[in-house]
mmCIF file of the N, C-alpha and C atoms, coordinates in Angstrom:
data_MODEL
# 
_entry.id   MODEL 
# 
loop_
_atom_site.group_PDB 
_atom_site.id 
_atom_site.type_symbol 
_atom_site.label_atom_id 
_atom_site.label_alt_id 
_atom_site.label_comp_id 
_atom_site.label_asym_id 
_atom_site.label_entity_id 
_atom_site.label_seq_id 
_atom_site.pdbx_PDB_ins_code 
_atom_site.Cartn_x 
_atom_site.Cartn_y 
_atom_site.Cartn_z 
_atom_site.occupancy 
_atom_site.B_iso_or_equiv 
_atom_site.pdbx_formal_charge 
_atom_site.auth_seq_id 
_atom_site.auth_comp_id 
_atom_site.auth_asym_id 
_atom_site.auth_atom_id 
_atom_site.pdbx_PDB_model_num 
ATOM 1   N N  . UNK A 1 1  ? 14.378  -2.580  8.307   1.00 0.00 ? 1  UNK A N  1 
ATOM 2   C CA . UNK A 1 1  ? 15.478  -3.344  7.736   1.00 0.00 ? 1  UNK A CA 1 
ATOM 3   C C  . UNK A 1 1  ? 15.887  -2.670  6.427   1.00 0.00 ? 1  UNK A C  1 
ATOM 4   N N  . UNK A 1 2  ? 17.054  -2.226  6.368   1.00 0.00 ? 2  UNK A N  1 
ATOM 5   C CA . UNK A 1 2  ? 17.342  -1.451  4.829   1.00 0.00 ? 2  UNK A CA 1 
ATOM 6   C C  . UNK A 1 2  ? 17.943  -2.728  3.690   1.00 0.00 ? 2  UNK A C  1 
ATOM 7   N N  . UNK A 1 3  ? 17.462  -2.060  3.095   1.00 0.00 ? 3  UNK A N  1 
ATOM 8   C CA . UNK A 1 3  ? 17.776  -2.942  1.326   1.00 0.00 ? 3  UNK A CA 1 
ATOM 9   C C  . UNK A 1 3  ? 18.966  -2.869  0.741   1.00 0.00 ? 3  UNK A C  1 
ATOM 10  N N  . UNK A 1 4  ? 19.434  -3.421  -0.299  1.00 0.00 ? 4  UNK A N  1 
ATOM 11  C CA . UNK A 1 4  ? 20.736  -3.694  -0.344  1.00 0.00 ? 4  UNK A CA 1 
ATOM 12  C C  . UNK A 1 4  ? 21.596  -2.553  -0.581  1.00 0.00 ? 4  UNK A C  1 
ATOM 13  N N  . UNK A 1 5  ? 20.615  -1.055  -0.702  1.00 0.00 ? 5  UNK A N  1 
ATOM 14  C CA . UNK A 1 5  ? 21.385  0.045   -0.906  1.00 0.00 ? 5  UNK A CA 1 
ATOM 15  C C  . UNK A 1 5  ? 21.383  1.148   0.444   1.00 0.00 ? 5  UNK A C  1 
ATOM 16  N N  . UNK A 1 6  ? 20.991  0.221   1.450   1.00 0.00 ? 6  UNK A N  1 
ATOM 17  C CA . UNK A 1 6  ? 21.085  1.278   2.745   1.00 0.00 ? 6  UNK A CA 1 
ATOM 18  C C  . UNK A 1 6  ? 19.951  1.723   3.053   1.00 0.00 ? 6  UNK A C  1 
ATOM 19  N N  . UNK A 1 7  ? 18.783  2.186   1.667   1.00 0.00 ? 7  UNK A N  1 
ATOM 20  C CA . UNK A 1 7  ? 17.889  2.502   2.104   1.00 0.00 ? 7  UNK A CA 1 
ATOM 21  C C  . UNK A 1 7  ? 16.662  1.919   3.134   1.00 0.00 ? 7  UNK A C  1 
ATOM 22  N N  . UNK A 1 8  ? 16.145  2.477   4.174   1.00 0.00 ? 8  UNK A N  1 
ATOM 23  C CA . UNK A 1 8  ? 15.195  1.715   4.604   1.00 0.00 ? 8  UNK A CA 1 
ATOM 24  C C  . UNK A 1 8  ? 13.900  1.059   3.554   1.00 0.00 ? 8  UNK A C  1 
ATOM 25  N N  . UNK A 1 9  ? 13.579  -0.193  4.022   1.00 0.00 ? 9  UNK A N  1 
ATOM 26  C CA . UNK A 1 9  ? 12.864  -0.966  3.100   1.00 0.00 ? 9  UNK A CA 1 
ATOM 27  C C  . UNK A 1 9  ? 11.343  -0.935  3.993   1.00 0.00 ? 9  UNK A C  1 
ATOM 28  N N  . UNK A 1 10 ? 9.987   -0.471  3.387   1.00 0.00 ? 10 UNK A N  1 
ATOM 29  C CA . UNK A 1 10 ? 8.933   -0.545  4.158   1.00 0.00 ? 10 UNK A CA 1 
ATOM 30  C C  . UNK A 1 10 ? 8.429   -1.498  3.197   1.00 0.00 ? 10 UNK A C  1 
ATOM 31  N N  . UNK A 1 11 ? 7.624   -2.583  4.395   1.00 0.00 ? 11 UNK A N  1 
ATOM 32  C CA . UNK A 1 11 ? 7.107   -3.867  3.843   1.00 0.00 ? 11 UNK A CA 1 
ATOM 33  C C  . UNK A 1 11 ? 5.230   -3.313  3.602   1.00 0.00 ? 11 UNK A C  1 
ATOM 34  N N  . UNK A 1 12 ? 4.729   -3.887  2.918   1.00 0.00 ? 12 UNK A N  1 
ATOM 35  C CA . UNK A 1 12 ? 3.658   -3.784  2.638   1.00 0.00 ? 12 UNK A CA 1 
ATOM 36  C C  . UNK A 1 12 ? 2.586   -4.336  3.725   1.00 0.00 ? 12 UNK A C  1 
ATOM 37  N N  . UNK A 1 13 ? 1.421   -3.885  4.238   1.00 0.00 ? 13 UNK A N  1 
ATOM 38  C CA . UNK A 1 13 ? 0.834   -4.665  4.938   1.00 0.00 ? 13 UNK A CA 1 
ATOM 39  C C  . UNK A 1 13 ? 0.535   -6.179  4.634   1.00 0.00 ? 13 UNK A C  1 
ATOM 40  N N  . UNK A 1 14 ? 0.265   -6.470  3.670   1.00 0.00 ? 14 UNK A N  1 
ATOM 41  C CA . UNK A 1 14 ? 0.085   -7.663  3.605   1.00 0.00 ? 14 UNK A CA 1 
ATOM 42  C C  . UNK A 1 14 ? 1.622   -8.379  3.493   1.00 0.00 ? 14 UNK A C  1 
ATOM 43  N N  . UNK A 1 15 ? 3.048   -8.151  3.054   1.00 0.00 ? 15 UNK A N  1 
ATOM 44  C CA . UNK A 1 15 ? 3.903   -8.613  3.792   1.00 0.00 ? 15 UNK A CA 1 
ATOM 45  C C  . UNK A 1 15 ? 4.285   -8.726  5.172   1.00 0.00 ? 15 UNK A C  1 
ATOM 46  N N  . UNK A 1 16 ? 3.892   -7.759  5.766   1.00 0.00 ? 16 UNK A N  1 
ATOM 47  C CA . UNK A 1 16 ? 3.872   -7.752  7.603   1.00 0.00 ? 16 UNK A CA 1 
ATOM 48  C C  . UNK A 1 16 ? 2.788   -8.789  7.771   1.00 0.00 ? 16 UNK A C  1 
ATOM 49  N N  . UNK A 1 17 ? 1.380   -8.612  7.093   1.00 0.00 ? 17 UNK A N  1 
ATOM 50  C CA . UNK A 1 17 ? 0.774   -9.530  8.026   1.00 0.00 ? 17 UNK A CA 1 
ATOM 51  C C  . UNK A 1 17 ? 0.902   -11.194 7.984   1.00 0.00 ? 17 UNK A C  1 
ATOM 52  N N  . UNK A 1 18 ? 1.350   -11.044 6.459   1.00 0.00 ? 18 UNK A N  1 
ATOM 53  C CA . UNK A 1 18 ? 1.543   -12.879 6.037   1.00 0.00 ? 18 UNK A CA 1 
ATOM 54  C C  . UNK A 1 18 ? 2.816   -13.404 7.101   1.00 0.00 ? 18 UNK A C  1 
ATOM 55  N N  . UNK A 1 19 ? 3.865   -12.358 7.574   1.00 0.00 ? 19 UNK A N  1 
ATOM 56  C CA . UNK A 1 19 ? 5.029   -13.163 8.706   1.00 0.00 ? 19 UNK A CA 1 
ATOM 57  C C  . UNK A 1 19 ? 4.167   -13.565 10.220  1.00 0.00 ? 19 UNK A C  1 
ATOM 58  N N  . UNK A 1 20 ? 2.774   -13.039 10.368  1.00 0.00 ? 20 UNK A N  1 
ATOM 59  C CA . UNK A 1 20 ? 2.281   -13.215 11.555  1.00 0.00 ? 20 UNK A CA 1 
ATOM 60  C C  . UNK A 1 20 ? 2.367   -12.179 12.734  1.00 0.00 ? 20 UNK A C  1 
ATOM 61  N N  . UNK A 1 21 ? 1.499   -11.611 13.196  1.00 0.00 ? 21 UNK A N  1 
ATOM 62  C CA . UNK A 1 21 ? 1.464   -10.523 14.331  1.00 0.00 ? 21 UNK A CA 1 
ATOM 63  C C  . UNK A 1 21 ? 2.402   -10.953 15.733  1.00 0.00 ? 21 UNK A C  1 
ATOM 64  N N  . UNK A 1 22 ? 2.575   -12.307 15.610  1.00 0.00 ? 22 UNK A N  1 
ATOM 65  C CA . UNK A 1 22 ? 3.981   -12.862 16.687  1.00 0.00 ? 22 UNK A CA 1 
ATOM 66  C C  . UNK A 1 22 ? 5.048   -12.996 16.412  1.00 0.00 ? 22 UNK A C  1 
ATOM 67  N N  . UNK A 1 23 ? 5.664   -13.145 15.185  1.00 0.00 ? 23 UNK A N  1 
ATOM 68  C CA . UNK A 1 23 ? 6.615   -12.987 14.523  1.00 0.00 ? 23 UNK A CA 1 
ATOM 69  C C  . UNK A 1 23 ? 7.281   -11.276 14.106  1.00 0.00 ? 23 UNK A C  1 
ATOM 70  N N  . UNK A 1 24 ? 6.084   -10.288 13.662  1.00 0.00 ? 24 UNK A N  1 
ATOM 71  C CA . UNK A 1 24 ? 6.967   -9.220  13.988  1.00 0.00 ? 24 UNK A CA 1 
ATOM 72  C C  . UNK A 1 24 ? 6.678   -8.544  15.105  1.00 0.00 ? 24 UNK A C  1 
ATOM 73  N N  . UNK A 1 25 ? 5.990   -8.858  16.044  1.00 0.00 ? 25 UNK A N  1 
ATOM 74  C CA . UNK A 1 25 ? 5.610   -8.335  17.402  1.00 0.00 ? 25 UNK A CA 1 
ATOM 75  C C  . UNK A 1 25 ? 7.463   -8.506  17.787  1.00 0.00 ? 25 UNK A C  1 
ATOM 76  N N  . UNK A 1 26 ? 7.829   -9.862  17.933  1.00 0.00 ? 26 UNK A N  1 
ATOM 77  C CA . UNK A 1 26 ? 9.271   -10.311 18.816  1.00 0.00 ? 26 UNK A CA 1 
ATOM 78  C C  . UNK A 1 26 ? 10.190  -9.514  17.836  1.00 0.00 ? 26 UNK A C  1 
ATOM 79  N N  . UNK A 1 27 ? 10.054  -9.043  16.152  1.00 0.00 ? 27 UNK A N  1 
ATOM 80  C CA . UNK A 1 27 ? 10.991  -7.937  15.675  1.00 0.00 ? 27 UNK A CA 1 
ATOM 81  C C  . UNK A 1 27 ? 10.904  -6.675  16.304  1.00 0.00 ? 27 UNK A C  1 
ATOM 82  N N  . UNK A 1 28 ? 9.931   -6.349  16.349  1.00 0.00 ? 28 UNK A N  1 
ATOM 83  C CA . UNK A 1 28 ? 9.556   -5.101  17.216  1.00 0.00 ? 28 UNK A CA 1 
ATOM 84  C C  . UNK A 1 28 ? 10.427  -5.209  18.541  1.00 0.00 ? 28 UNK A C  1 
ATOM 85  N N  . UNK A 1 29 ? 9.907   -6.544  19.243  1.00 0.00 ? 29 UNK A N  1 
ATOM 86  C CA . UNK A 1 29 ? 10.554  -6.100  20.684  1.00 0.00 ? 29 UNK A CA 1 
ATOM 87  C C  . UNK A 1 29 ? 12.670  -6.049  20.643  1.00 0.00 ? 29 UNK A C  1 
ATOM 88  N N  . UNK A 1 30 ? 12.749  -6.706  19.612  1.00 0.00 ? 30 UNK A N  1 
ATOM 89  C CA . UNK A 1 30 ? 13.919  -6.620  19.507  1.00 0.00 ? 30 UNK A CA 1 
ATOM 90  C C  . UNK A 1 30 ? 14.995  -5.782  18.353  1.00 0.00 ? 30 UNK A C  1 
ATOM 91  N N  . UNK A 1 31 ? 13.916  -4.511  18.364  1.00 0.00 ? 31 UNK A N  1 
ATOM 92  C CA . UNK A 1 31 ? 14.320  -3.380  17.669  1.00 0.00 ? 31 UNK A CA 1 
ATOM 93  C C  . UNK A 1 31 ? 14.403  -3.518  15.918  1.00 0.00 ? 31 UNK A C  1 
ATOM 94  N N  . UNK A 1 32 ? 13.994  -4.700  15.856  1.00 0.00 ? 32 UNK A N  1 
ATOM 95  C CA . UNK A 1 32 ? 14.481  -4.919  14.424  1.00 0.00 ? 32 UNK A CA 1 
ATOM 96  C C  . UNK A 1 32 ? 12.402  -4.585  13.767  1.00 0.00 ? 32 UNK A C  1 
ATOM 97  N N  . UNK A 1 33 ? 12.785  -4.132  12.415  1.00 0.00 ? 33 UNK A N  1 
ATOM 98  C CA . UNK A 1 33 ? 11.345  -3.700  11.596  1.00 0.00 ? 33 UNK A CA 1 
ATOM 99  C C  . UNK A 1 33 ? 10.334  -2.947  12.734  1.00 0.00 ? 33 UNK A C  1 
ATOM 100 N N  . UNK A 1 34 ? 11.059  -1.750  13.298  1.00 0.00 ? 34 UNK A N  1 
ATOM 101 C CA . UNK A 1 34 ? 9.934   -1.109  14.097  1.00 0.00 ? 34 UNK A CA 1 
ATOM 102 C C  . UNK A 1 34 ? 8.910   -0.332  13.214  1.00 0.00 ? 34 UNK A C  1 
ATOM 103 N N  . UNK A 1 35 ? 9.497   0.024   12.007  1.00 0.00 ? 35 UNK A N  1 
ATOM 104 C CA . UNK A 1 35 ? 8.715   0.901   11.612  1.00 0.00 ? 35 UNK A CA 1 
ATOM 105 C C  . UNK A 1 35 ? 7.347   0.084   10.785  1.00 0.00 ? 35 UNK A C  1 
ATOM 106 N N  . UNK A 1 36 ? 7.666   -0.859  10.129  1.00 0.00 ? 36 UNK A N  1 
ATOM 107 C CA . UNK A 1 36 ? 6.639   -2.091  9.899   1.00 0.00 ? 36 UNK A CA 1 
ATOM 108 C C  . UNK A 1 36 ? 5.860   -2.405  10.797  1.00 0.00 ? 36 UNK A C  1 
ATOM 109 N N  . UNK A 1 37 ? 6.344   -2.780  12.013  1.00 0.00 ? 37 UNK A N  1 
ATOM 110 C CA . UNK A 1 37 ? 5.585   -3.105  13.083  1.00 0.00 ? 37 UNK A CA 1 
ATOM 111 C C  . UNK A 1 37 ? 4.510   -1.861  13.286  1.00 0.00 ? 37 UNK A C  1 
ATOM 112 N N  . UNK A 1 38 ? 5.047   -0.897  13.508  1.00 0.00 ? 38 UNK A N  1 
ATOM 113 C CA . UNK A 1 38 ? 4.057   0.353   14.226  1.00 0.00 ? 38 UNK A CA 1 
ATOM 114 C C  . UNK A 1 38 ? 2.661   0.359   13.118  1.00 0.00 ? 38 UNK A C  1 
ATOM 115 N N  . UNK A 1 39 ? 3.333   0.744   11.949  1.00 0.00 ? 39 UNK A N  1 
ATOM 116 C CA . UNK A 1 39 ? 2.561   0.740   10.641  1.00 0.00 ? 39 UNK A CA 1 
ATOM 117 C C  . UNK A 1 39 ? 1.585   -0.077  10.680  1.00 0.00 ? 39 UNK A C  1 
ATOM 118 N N  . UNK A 1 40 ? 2.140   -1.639  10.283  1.00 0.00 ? 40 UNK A N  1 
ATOM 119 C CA . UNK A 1 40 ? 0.597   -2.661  10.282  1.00 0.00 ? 40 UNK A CA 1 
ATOM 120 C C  . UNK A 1 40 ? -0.023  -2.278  11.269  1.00 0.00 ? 40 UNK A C  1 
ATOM 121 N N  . UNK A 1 41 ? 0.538   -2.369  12.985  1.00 0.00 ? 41 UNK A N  1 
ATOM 122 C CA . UNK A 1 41 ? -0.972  -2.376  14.110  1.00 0.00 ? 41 UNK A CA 1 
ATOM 123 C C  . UNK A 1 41 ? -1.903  -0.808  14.097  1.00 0.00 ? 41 UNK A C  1 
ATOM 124 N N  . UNK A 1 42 ? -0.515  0.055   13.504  1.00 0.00 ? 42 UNK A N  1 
ATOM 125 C CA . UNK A 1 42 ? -1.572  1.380   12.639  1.00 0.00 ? 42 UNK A CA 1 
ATOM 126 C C  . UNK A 1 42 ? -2.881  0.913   12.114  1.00 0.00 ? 42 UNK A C  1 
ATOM 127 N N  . UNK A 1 43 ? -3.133  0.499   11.704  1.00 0.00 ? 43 UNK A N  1 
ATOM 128 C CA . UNK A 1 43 ? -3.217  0.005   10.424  1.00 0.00 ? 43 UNK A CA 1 
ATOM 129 C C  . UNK A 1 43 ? -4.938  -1.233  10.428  1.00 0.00 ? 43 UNK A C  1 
ATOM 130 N N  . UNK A 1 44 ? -3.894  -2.088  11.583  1.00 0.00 ? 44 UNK A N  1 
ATOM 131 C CA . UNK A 1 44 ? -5.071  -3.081  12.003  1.00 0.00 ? 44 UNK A CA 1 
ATOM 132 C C  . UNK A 1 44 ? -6.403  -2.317  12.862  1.00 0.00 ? 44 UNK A C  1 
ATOM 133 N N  . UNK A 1 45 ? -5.422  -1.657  13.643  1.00 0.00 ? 45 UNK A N  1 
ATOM 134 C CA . UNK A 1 45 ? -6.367  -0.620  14.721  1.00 0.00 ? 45 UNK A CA 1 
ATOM 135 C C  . UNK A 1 45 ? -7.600  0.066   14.164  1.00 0.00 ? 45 UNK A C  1 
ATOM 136 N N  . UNK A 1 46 ? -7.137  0.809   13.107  1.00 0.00 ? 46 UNK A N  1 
ATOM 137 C CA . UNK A 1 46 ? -8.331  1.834   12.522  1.00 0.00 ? 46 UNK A CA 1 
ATOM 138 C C  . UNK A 1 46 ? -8.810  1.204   11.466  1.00 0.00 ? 46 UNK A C  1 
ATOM 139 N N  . UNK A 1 47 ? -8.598  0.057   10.769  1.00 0.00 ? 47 UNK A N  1 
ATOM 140 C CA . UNK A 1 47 ? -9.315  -0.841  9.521   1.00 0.00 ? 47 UNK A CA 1 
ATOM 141 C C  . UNK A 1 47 ? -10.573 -1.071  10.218  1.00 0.00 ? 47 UNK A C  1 
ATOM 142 N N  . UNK A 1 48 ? -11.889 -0.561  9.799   1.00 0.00 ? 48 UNK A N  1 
ATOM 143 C CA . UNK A 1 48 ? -13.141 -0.821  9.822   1.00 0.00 ? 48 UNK A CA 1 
ATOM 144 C C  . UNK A 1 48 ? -13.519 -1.679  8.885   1.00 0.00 ? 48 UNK A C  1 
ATOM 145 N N  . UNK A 1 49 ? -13.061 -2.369  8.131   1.00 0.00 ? 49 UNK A N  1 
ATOM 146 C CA . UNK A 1 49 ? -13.587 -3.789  6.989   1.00 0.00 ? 49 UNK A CA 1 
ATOM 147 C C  . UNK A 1 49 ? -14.145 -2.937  6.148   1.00 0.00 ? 49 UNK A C  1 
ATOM 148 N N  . UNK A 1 50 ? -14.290 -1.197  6.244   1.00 0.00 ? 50 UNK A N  1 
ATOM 149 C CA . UNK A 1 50 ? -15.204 -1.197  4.571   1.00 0.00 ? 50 UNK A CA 1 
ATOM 150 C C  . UNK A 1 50 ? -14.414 -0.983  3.869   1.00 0.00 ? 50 UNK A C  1 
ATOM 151 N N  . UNK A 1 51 ? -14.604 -1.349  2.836   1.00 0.00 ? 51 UNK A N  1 
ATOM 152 C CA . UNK A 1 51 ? -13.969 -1.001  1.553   1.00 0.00 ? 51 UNK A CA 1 
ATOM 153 C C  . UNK A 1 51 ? -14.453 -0.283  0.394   1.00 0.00 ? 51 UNK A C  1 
ATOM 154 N N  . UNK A 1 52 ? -13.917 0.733   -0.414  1.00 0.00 ? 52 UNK A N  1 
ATOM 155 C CA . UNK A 1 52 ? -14.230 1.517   -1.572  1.00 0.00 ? 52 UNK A CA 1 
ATOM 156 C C  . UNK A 1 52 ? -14.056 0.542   -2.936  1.00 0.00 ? 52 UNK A C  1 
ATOM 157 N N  . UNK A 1 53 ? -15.045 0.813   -3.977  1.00 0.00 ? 53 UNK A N  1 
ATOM 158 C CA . UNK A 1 53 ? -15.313 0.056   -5.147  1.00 0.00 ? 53 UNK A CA 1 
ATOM 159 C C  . UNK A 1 53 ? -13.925 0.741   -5.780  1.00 0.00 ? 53 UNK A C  1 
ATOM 160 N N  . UNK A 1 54 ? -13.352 0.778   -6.397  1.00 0.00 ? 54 UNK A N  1 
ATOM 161 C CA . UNK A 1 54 ? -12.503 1.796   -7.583  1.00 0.00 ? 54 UNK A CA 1 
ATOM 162 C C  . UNK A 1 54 ? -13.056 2.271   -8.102  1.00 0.00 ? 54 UNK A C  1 
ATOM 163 N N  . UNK A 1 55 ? -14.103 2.182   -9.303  1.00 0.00 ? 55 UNK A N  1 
ATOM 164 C CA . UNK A 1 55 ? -15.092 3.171   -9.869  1.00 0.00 ? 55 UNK A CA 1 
ATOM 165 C C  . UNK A 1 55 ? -15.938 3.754   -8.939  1.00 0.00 ? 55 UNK A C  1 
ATOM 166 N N  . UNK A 1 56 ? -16.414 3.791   -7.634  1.00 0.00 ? 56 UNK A N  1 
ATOM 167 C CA . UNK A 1 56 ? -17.202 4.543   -6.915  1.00 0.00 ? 56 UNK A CA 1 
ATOM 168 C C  . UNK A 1 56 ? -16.088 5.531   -6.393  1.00 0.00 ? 56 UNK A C  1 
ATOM 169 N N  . UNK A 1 57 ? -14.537 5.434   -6.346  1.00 0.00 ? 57 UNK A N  1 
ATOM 170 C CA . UNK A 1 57 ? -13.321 6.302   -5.778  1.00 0.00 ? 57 UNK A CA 1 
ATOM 171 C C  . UNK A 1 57 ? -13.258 7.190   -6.923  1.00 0.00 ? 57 UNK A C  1 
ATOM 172 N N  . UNK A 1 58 ? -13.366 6.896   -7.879  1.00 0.00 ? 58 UNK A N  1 
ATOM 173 C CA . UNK A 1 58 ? -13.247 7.493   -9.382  1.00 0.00 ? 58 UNK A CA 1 
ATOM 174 C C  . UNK A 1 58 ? -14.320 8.734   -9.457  1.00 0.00 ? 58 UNK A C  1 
ATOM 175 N N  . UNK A 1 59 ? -15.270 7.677   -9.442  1.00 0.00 ? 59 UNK A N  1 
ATOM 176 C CA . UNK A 1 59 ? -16.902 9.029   -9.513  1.00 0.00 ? 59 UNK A CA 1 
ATOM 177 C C  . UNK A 1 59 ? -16.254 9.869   -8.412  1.00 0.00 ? 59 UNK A C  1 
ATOM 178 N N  . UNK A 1 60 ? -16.137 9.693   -7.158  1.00 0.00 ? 60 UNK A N  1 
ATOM 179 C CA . UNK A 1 60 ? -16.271 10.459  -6.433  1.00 0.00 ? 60 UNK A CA 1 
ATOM 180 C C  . UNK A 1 60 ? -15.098 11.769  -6.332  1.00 0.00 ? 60 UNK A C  1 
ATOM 181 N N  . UNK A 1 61 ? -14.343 11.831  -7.187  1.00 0.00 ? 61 UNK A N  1 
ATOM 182 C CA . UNK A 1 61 ? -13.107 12.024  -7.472  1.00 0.00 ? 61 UNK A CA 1 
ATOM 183 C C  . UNK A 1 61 ? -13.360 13.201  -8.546  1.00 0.00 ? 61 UNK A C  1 
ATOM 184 N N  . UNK A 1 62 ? -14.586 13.099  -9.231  1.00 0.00 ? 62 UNK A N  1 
ATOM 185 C CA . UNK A 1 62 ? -15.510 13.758  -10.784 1.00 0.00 ? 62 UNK A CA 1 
ATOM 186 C C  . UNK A 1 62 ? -14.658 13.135  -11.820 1.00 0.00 ? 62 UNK A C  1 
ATOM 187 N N  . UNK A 1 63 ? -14.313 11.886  -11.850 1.00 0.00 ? 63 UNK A N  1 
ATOM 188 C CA . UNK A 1 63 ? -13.295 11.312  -12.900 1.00 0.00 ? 63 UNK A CA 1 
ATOM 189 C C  . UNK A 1 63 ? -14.328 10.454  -13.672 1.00 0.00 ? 63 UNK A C  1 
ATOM 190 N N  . UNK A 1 64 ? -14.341 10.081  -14.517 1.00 0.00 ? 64 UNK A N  1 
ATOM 191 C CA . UNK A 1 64 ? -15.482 8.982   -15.467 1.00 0.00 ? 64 UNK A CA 1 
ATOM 192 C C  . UNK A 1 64 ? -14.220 7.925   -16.168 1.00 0.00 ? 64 UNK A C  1 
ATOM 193 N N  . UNK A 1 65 ? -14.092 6.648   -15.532 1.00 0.00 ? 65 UNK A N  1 
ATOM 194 C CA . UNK A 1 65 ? -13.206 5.501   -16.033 1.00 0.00 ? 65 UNK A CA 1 
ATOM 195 C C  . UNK A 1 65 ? -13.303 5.273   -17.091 1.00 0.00 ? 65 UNK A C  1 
ATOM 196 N N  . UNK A 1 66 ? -14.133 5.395   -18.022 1.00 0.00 ? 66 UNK A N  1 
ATOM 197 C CA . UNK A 1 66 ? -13.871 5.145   -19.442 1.00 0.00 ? 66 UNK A CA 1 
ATOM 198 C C  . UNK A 1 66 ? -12.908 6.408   -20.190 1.00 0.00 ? 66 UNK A C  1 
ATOM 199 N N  . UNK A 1 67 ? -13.089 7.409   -19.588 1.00 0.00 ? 67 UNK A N  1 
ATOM 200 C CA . UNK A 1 67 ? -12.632 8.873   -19.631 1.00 0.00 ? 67 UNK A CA 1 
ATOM 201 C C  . UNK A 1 67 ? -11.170 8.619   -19.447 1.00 0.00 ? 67 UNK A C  1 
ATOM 202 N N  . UNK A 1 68 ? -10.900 7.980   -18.235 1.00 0.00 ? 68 UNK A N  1 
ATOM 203 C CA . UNK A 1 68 ? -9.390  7.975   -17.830 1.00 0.00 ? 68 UNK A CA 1 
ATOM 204 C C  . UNK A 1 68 ? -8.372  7.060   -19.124 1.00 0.00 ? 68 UNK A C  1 
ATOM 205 N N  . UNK A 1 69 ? -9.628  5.971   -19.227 1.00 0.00 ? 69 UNK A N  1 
ATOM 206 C CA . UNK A 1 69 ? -8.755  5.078   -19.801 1.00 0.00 ? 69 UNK A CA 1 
ATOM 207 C C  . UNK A 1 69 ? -8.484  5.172   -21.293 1.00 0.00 ? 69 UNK A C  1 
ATOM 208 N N  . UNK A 1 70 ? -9.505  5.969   -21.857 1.00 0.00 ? 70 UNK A N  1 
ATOM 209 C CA . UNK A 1 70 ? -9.162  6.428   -23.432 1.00 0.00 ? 70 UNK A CA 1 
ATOM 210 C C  . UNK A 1 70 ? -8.128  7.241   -23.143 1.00 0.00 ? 70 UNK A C  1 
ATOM 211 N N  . UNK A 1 71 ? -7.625  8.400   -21.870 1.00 0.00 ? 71 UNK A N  1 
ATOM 212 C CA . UNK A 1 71 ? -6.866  9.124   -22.621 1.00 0.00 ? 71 UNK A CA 1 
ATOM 213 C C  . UNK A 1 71 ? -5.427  8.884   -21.915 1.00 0.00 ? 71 UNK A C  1 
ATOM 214 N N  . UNK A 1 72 ? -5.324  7.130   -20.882 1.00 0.00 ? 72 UNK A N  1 
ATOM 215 C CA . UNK A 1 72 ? -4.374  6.537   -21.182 1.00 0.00 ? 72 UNK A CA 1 
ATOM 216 C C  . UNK A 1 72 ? -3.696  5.775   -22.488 1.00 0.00 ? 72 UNK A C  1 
ATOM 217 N N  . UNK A 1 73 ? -5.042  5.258   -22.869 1.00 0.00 ? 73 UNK A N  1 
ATOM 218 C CA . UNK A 1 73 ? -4.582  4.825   -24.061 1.00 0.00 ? 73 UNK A CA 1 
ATOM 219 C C  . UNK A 1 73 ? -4.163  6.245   -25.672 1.00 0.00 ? 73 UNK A C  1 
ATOM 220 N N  . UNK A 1 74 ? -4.630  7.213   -25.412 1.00 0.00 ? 74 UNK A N  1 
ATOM 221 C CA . UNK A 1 74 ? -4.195  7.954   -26.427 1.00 0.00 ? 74 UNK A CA 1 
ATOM 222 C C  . UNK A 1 74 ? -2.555  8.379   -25.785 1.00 0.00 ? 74 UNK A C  1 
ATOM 223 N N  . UNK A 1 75 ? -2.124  8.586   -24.273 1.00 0.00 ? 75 UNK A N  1 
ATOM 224 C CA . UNK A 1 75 ? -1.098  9.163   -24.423 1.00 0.00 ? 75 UNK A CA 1 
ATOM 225 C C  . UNK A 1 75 ? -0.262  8.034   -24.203 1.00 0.00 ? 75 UNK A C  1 
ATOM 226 N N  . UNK A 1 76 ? -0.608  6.587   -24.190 1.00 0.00 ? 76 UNK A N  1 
ATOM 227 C CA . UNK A 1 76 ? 0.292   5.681   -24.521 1.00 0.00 ? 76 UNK A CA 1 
ATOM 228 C C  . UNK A 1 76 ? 0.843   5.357   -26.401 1.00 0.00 ? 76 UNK A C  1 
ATOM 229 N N  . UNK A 1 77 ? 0.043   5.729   -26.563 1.00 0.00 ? 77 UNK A N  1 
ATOM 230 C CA . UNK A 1 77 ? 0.086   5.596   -28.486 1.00 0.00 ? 77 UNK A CA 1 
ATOM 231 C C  . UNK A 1 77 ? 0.747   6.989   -28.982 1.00 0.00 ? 77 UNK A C  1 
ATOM 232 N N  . UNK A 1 78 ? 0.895   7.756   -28.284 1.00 0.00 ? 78 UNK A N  1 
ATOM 233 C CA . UNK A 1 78 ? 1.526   9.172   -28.419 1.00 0.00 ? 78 UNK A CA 1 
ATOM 234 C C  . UNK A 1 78 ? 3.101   8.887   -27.868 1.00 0.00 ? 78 UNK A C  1 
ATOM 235 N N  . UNK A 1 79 ? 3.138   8.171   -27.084 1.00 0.00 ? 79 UNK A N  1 
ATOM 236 C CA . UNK A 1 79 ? 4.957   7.499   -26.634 1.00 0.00 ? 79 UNK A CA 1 
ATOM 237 C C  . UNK A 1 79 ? 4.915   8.504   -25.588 1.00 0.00 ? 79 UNK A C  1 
ATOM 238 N N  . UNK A 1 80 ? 3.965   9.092   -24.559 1.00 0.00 ? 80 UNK A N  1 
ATOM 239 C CA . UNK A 1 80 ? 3.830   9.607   -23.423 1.00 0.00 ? 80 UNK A CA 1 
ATOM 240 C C  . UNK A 1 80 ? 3.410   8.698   -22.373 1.00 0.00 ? 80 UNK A C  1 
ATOM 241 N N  . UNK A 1 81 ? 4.387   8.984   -21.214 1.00 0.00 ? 81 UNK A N  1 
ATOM 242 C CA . UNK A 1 81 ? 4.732   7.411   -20.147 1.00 0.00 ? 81 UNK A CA 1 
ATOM 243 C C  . UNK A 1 81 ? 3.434   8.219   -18.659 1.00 0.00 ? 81 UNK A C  1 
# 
């Protein structure tokens, strides 16, 4: 479904899933939000329930979160976005 500037609009999984897997299943069948549709059951299909900590994505990354966040906060106080 495109947005008010034409562009196509991709919904977030958790917007696809809060309309219900029967609700955009019948968009799907009726051509409307295919690409949403494909996406979430993408999506549902290969989700194994684990989930990554953020600081264990970080370590693993060689990043140290206190590291990141001092030198957000220095290049926010520097007027660097």
């Amino acid at each position: 479904m495109p947005d008010h500037k034409g562009t196509p609009r991709i919904a977030s999984g958790v917007e696809a899933a809060s309309r219900g897997i029967s609700s955009l299943m019948r968009s799907v069948e009726q051509g409307e939000d295919l690409h949403d549709g494909i996406l979430l059951l993408s999506r549902l299909a290969r989700d194994s329930g684990q989930r990554t900590d953020l600081d264990d994505a970080i370590s693993s990354l060689g990043f140290d979160r206190e590291e990141l966040e001092a030198e957000l906060r220095a290049d926010l106080a520097a007027g660097r976005e």
